[in-house]
MDAnalysis code that builds the backbone (N, CA, C; Angstrom):
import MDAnalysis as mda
import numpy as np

u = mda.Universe.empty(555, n_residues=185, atom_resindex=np.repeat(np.arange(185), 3), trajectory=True)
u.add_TopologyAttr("name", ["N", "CA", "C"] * 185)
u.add_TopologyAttr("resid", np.arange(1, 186))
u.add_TopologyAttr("resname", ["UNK", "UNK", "UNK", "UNK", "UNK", "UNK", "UNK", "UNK", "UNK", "UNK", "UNK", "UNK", "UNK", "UNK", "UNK", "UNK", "UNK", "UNK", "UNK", "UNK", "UNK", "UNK", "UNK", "UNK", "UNK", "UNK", "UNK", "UNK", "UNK", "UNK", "UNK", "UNK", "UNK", "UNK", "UNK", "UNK", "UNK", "UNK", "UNK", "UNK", "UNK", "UNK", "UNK", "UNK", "UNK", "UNK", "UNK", "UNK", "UNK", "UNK", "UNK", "UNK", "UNK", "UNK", "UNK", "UNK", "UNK", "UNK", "UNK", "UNK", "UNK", "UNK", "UNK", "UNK", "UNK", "UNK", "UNK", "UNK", "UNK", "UNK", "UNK", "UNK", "UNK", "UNK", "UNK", "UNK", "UNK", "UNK", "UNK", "UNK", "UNK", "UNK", "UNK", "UNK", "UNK", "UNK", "UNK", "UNK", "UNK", "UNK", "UNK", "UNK", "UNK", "UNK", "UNK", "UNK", "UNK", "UNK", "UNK", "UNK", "UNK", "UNK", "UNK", "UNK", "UNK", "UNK", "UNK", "UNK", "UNK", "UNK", "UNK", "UNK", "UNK", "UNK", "UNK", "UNK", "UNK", "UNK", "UNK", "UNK", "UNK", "UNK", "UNK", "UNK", "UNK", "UNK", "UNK", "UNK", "UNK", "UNK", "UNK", "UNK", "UNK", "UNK", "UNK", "UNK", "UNK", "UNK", "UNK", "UNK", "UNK", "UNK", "UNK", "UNK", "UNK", "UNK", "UNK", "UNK", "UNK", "UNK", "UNK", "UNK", "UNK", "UNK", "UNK", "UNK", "UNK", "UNK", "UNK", "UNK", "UNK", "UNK", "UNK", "UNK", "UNK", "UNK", "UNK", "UNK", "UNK", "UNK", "UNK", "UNK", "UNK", "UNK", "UNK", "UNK", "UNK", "UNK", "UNK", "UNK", "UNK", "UNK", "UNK", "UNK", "UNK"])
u.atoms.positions = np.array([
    [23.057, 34.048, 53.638],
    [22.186, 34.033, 54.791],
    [20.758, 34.439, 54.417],
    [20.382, 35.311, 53.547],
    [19.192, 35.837, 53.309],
    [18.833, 35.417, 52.561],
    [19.434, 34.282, 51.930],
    [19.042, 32.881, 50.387],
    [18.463, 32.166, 51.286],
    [18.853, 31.580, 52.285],
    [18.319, 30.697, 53.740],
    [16.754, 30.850, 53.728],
    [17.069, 32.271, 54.253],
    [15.961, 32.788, 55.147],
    [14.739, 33.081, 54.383],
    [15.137, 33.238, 52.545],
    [13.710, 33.275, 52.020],
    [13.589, 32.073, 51.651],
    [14.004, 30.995, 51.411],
    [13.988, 29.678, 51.415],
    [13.248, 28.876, 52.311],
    [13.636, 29.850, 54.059],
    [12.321, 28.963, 54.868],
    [11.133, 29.299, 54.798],
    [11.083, 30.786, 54.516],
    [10.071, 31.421, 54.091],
    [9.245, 30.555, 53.136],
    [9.079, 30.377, 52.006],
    [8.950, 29.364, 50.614],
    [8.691, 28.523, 50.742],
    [9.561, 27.691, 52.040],
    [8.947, 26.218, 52.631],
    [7.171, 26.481, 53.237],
    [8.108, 27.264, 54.112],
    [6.712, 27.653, 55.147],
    [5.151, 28.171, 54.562],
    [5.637, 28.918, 53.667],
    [4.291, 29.106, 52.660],
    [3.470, 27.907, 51.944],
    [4.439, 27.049, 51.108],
    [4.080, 25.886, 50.325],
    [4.267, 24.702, 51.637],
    [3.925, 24.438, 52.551],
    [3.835, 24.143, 53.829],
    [2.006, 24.150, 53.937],
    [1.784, 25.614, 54.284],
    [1.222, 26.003, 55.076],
    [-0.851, 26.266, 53.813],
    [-0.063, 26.298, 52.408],
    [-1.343, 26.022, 51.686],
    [-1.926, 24.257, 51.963],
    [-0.685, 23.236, 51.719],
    [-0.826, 21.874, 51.560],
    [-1.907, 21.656, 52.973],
    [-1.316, 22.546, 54.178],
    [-1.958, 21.532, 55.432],
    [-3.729, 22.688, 54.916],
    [-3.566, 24.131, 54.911],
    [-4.779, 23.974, 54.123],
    [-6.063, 23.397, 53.929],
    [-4.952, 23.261, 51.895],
    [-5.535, 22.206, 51.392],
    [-6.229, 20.698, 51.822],
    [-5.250, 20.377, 52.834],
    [-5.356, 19.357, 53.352],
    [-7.044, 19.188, 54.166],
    [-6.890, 20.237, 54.679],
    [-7.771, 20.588, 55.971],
    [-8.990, 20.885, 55.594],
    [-8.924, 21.304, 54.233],
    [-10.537, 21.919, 53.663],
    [-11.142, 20.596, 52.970],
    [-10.180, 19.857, 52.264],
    [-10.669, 18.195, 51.871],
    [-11.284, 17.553, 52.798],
    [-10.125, 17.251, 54.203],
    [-10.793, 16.692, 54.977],
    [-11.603, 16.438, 56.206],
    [-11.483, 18.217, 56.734],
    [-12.551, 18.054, 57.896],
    [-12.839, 19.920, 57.361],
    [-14.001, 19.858, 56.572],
    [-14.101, 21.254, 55.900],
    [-15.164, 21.694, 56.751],
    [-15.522, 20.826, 57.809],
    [-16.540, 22.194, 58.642],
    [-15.929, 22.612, 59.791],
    [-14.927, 21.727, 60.329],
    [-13.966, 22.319, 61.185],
    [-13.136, 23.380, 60.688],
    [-12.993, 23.245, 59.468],
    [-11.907, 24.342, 58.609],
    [-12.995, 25.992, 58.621],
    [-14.173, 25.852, 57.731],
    [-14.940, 26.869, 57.855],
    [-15.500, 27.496, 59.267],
    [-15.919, 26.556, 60.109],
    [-16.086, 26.783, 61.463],
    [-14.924, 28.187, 62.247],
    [-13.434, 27.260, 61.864],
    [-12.612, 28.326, 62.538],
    [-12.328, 29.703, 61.549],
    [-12.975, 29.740, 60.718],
    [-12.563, 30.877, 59.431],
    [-12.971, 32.076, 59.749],
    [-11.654, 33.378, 60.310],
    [-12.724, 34.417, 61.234],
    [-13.702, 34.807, 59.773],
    [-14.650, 35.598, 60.695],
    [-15.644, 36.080, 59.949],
    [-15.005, 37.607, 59.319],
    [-14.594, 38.261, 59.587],
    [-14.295, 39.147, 59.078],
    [-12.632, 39.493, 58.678],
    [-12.595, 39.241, 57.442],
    [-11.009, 39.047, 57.241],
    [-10.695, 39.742, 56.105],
    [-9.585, 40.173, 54.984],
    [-10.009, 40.880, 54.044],
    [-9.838, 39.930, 52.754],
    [-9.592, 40.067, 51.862],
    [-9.345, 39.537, 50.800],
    [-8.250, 38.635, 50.225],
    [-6.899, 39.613, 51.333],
    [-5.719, 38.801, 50.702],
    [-5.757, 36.972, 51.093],
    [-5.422, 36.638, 51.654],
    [-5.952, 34.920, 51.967],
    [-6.534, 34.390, 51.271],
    [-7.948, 34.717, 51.510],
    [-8.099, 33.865, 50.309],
    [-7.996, 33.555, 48.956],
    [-7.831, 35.157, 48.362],
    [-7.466, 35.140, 47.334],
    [-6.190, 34.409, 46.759],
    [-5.135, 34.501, 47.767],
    [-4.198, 34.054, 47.898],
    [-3.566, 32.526, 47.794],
    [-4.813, 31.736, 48.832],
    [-5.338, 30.613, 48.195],
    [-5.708, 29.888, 46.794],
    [-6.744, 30.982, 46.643],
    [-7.182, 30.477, 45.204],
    [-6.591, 30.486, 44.202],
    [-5.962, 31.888, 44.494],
    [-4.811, 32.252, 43.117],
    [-3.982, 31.078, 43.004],
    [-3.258, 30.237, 44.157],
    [-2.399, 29.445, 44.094],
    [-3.030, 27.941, 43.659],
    [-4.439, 27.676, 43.823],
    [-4.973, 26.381, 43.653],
    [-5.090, 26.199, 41.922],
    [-5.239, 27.750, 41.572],
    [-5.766, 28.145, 40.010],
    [-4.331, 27.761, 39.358],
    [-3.470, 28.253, 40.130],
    [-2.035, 28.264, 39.772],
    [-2.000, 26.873, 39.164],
    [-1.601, 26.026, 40.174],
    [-1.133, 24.349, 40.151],
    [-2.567, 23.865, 38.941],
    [-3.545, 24.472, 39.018],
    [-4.553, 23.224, 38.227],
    [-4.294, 24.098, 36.901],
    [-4.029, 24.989, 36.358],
    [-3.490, 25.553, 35.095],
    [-2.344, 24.564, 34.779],
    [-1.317, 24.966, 35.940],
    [-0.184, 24.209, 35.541],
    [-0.267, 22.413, 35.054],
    [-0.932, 22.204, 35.654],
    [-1.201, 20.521, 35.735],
    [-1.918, 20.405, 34.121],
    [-2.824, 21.134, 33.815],
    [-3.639, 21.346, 32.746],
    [-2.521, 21.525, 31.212],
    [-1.800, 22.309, 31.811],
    [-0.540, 22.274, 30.855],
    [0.305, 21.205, 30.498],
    [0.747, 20.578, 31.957],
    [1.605, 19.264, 31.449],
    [0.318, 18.401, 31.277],
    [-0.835, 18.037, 31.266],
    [-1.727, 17.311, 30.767],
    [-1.487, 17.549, 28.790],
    [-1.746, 18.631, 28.830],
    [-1.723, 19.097, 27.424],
    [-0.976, 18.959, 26.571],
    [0.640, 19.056, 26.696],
    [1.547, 18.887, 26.581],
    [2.068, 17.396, 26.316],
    [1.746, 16.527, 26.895],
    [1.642, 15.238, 27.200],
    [0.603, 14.519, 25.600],
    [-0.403, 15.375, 25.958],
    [-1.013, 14.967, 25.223],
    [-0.863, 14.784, 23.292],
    [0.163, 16.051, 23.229],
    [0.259, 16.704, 22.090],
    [1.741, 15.738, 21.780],
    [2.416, 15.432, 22.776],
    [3.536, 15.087, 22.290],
    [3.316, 13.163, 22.036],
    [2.082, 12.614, 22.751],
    [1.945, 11.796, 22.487],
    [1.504, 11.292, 20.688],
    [0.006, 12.119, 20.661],
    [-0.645, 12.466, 19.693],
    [0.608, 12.577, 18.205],
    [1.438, 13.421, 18.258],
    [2.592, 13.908, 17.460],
    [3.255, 12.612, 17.126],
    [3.851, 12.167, 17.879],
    [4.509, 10.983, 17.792],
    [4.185, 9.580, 17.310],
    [2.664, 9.726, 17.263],
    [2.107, 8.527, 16.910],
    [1.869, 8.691, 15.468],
    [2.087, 9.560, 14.944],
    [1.559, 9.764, 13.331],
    [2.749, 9.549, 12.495],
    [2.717, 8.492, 11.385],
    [3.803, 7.880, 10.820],
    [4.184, 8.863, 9.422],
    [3.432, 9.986, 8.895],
    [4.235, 10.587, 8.191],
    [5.464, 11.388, 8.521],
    [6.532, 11.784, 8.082],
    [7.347, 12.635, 9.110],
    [7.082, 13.667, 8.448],
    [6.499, 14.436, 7.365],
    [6.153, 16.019, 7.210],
    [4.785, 16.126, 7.985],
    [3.922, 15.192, 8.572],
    [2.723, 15.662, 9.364],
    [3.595, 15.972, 10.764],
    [4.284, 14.772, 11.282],
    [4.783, 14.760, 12.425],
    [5.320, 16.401, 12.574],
    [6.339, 16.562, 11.725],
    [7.123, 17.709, 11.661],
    [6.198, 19.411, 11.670],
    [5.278, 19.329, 11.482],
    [3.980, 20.526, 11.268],
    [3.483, 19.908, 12.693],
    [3.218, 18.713, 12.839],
    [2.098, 18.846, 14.550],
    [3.346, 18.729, 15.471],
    [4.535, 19.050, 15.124],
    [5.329, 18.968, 16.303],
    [5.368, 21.096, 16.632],
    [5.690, 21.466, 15.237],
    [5.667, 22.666, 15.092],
    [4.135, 23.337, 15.848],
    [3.469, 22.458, 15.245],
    [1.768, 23.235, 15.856],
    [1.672, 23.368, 17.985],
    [2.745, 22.078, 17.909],
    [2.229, 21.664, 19.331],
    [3.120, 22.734, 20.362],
    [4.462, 22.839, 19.919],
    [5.370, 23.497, 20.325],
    [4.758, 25.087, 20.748],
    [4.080, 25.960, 19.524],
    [3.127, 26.889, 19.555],
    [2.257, 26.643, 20.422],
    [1.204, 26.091, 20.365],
    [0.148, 26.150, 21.033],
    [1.089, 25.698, 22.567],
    [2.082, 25.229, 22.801],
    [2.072, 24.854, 24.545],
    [2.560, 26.175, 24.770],
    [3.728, 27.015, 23.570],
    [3.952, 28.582, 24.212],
    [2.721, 29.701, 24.432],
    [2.116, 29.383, 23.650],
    [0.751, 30.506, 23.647],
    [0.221, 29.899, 25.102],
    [-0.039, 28.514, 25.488],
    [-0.711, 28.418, 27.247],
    [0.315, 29.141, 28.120],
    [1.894, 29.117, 27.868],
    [2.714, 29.532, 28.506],
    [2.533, 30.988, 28.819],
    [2.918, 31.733, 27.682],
    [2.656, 33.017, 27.580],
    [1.245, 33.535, 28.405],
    [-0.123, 33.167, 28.012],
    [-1.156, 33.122, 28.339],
    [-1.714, 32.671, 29.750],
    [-0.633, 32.422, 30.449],
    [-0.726, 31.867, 31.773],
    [-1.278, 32.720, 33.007],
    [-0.062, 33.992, 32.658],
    [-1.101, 34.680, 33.713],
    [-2.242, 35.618, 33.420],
    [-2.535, 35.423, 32.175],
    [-3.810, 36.323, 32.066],
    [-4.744, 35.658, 32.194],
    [-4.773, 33.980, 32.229],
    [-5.703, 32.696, 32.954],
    [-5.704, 32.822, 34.227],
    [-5.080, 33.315, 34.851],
    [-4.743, 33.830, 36.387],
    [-5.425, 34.606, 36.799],
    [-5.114, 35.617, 36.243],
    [-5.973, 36.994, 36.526],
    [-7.171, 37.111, 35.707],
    [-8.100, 36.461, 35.248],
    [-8.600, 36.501, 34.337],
    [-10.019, 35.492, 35.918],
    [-9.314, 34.312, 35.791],
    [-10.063, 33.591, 36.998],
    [-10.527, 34.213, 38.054],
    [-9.350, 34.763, 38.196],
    [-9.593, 35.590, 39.816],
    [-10.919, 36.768, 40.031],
    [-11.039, 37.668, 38.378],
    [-11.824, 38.599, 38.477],
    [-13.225, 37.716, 38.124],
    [-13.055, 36.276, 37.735],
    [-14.663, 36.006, 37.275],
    [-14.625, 35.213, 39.108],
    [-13.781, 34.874, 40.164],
    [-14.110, 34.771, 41.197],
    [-15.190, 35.752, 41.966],
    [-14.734, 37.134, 41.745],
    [-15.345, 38.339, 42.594],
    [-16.715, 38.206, 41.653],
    [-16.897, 38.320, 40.054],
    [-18.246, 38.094, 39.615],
    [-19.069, 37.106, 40.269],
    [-18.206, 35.264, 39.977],
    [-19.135, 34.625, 40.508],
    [-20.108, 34.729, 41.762],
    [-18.802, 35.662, 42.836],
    [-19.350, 35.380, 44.449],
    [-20.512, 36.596, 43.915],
    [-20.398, 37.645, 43.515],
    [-21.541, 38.629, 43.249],
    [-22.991, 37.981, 42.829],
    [-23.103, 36.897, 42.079],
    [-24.027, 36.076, 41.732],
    [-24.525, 35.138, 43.085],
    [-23.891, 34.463, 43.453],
    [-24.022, 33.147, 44.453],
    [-24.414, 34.317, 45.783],
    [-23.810, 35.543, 45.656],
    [-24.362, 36.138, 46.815],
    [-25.963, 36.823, 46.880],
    [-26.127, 37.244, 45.728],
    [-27.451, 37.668, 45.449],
    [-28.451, 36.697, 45.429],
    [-28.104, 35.453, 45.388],
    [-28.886, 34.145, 45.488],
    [-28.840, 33.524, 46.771],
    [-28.230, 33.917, 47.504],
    [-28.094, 33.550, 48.945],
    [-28.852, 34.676, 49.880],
    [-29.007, 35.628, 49.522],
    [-29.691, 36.905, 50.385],
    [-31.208, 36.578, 50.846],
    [-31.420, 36.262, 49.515],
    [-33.332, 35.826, 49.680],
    [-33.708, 34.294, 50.566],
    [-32.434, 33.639, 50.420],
    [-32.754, 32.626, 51.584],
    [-32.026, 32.917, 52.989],
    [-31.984, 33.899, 53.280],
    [-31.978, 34.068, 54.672],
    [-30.327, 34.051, 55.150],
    [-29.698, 34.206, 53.894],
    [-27.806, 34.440, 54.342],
    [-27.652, 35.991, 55.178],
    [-27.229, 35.897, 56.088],
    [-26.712, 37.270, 57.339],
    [-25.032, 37.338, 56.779],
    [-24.266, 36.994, 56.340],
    [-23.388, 37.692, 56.084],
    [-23.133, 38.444, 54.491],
    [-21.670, 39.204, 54.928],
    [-21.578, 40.090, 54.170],
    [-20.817, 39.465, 52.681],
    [-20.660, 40.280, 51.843],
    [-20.337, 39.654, 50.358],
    [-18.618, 38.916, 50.741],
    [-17.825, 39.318, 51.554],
    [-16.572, 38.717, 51.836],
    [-16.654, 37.420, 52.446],
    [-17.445, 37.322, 53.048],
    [-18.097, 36.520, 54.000],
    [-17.973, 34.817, 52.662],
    [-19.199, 35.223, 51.632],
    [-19.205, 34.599, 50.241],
    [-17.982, 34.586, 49.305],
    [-17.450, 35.393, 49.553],
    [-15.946, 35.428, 48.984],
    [-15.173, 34.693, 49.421],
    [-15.207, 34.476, 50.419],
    [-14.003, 33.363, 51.705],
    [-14.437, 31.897, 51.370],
    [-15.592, 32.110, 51.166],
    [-16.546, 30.439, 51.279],
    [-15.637, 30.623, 49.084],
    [-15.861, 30.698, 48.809],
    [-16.131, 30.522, 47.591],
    [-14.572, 30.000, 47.164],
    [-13.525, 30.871, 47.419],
    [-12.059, 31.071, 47.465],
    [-11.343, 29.578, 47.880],
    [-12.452, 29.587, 49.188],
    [-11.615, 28.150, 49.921],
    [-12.237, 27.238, 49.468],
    [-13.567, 27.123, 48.247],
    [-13.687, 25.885, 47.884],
    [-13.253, 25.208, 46.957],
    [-12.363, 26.483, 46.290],
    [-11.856, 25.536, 45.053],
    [-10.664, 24.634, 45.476],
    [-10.574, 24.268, 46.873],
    [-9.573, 23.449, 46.869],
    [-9.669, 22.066, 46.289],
    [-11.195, 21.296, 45.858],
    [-11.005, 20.262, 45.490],
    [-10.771, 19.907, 43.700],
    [-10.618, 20.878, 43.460],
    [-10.142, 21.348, 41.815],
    [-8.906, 20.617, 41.364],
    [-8.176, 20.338, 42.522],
    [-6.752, 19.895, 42.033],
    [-7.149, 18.774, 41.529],
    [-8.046, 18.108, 42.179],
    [-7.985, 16.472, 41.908],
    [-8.977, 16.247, 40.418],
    [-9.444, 17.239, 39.858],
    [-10.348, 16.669, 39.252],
    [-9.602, 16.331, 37.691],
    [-8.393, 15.894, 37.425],
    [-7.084, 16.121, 36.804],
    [-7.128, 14.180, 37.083],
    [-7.484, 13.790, 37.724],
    [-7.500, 12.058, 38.207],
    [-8.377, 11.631, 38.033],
    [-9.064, 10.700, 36.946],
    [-10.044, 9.734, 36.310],
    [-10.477, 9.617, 37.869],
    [-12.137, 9.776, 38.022],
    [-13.123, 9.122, 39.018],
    [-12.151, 9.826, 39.839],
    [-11.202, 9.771, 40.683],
    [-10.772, 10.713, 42.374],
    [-11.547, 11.970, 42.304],
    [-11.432, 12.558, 41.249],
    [-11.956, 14.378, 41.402],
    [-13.506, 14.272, 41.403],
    [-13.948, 13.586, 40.937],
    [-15.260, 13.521, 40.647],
    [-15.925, 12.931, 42.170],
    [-15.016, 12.000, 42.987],
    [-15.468, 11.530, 43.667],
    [-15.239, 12.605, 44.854],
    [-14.462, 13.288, 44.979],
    [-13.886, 14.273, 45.629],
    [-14.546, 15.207, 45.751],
    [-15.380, 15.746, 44.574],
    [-16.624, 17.025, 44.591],
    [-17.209, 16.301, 45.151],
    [-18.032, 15.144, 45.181],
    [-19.226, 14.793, 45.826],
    [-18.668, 14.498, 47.286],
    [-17.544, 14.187, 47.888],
    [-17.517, 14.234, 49.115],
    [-17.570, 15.118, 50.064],
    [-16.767, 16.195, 48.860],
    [-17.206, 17.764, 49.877],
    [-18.733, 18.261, 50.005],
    [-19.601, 17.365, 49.259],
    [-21.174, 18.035, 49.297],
    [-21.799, 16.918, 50.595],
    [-21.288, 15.726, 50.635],
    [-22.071, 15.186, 51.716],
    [-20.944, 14.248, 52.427],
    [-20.540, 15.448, 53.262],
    [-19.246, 14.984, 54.129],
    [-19.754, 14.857, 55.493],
    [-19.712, 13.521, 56.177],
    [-20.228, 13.651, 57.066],
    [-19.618, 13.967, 58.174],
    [-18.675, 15.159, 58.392],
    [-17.989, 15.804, 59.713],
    [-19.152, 17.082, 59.629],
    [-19.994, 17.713, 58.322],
    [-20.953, 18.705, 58.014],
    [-22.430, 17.658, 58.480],
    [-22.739, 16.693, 58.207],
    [-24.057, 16.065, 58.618],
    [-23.800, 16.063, 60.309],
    [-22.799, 15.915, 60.823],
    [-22.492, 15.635, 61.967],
    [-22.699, 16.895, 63.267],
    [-21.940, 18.085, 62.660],
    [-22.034, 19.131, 62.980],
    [-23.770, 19.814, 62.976],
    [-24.293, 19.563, 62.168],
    [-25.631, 19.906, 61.838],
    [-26.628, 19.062, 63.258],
    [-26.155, 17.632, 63.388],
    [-27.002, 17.013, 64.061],
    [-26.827, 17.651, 65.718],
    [-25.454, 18.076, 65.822],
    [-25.227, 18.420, 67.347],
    [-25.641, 19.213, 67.281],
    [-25.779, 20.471, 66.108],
    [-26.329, 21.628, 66.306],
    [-27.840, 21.406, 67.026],
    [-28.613, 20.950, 66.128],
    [-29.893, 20.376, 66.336],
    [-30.239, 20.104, 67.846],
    [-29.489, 19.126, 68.344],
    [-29.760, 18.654, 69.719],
    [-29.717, 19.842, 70.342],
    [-28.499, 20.703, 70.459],
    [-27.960, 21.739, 71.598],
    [-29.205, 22.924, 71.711],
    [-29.790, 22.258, 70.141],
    [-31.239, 23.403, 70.565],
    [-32.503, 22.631, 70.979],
    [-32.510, 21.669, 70.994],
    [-33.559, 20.871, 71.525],
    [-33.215, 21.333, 72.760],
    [-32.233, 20.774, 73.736],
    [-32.099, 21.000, 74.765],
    [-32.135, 22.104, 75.407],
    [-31.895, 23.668, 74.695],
    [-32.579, 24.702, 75.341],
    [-33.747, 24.546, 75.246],
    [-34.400, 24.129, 74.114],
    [-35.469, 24.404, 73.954],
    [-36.626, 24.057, 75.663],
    [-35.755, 22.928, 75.720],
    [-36.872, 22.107, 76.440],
    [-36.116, 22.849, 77.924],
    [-34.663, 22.988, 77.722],
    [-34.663, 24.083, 79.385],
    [-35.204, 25.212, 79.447],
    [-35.822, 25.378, 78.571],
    [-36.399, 26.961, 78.457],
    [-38.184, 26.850, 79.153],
    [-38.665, 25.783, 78.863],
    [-39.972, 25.574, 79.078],
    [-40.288, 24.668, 80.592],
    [-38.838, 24.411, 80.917],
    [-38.880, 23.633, 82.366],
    [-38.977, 24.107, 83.064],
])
């Protein structure tokens, strides 16, 4: 019964990053829009840790793939036999080395946002460093894809000029025109 019950649990989690994920790809100012402002760390971190997770992992069977291809194609069998040996090593050392790529990411996360936040202050940013932490956390969602010839690439540039964000900007715009001008009527 309690195999069940952390089982829906597990669903519900790996569930609940995908719609996410989903959600920050494709309507990411509705996603940031509803993002409370004051929240603590675990989430997003939580997020990221898991996006870092899968694109390590993916990075691995990329690697892996690669090595066993590479290996196989070489017609001596004492080279083969040394780059099978080399490859075998080097995929345990990413293995082994996995979560200190983990945790290792995560602490140059809190550096990066320390940077991007000190560069955001002087142009007129009002929130607080978590604030930059949340934004930062939830953007690496388009990381997964960049693992797919041209999709990932095309994928960063959609999150920079997505037009549900040009869109949002323009209503903004109006809703102040229109005080503007009820203000002076």
């Amino acid at each position: 019964m309690a195999e069940v019950k952390k089982m829906k649990t597990t669903t519900k989690r790996i569930e609940g990053f995908w719609s996410t994920w989903k959600n920050i790809l494709l309507e990411p100012t509705s996603f940031f829009e509803k993002l409370p402002q004051k929240t603590g760390y675990h989430q997003p971190s939580s997020f990221y840790l898991k996006t870092q997770a899968l694109l390590l992992l993916i990075g691995l069977i990329y690697l892996g793939t690669i090595l066993i291809t590479d290996i196989s194609s070489t017609q001596s069998a004492i080279v083969t036999i040394i780059g099978g040996i080399a490859g075998v090593m080097i995929f345990i050392g990413f293995v082994l080395l996995y979560p200190l790529a983990l945790l290792l990411s995560w602490g140059f996360l809190f550096v990066k946002t320390g940077i991007i936040h000190l560069f955001v202050l002087p142009f007129g940013g009002k929130q607080g460093y978590k604030e930059t932490f949340n934004v930062l956390a939830y953007s690496a969602a388009p990381t997964l894809l960049t693992f797919i010839p041209f999709v990932g690439l095309a994928a960063m540039i959609y999150t920079l000029i997505n037009p549900n964000y040009w869109n949002s900007k323009k209503t903004e715009n109006e809703s102040r025109q229109m005080h503007c001008r009820s203000s002076y009527s």
